[in-house]
C-alpha positions, 0 to 999 in steps of 0.5 A: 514677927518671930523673935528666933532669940526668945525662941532659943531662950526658951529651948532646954535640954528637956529633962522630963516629958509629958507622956500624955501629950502627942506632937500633931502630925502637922509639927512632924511634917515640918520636922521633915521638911527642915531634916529634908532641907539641911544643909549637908556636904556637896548636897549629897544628904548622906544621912537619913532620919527615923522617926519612932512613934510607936510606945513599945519600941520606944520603952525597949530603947530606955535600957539602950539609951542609958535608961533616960526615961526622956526617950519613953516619954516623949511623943516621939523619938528621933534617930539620926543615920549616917550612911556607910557607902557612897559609892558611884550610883549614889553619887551620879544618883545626886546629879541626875536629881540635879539635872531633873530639878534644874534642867542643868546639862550633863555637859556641865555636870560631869566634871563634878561628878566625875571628881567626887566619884573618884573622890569616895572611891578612894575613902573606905567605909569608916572615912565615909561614915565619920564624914556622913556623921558630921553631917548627921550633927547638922542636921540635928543642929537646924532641927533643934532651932525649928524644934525651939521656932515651932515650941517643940521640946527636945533633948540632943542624946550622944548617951546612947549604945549605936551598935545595939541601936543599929542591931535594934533597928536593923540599921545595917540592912539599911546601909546606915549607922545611928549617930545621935538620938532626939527625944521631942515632945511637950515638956512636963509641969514638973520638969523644974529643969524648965525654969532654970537660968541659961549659962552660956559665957558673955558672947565677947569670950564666944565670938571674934569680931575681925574689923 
């Protein structure tokens, strides 16, 4: 039986990648699946994640990523998108999904629908993206306990330049925005960030127990 706790021990801020290593894609598929399955606000998944393999792009995102080497050595780097529209396709899009998964009738679902139509109708591009980026930190939040389940190394960036990013990438032609940036991969032998003690406060100062 997995123990989540010896797993979350064992997570750290990887410091220093193994740059011969290379994460199976079978590990990438469940990364997917758990971005894929995170929970987000109404359901609507205003968020996308990018997934870069490929070396070279990765080395010329270093100097954009306050030259953290983690993001060149690392198997693979992952960036977090917020979108920037929610409009009333995206929204009756979500519904029609919901009707074609459950079999639930229109009937029902348009007074929802309808609610958040008007809700984002009223929000201007910045109110949607400062709400779409609460839920990109969800999602990294559940992809670094799936990375420390599945002995996946990893390192949660807010370091990082997004407008030189999103230009990189070509982001707004998406209709996104990058939010935060995750190097994974296999921790190097060296890395003696590795055998560091946790310091987290004793939980009583964490957590309020109402009995």
């Amino acid at each position: 039986m997995i123990n989540p706790i010896e797993h979350l021990q064992w997570r750290y801020a990887t410091k220093k990648f193994d740059a011969s290593r290379t994460l199976p894609e079978e590990k990438i598929k469940i990364l997917k699946e758990a971005f894929n399955l995170t929970a987000t606000s109404y359901g609507l998944q205003p968020i996308k994640l990018i997934i870069i393999k490929n070396k070279q792009i990765k080395e010329e995102l270093v100097p954009l990523t306050m030259h953290q080497k983690q993001v060149q050595d690392a198997s693979h780097l992952l960036v977090f998108c917020a979108v920037t529209s929610i409009d009333k396709e995206y929204v009756t899009n979500y519904f029609e999904l919901v009707e074609n998964k459950r079999g639930t009738s229109k009937t029902i679902l348009a007074p929802f629908r309808d609610i958040l139509i008007d809700e984002f109708k009223q929000k201007n591009e910045q109110e949607i993206f400062e709400w779409a980026k609460n839920q990109a930190y969800l999602a990294m939040g559940n992809l670094l306990t799936v990375c420390a389940l599945e002995k996946i190394d990893s390192c949660p960036i807010e370091g990082f330049e997004p407008q030189k990013y999103d230009d990189y990438l070509n982001l707004a032609e998406k209709g996104l925005k990058s939010v935060l940036v995750m190097p994974i991969g296999y921790r190097a032998t060296d890395d003696f960030f590795a055998d560091f003690k946790k310091v987290r406060k004793d939980i009583s100062e964490t957590v309020i127990d109402f009995e």
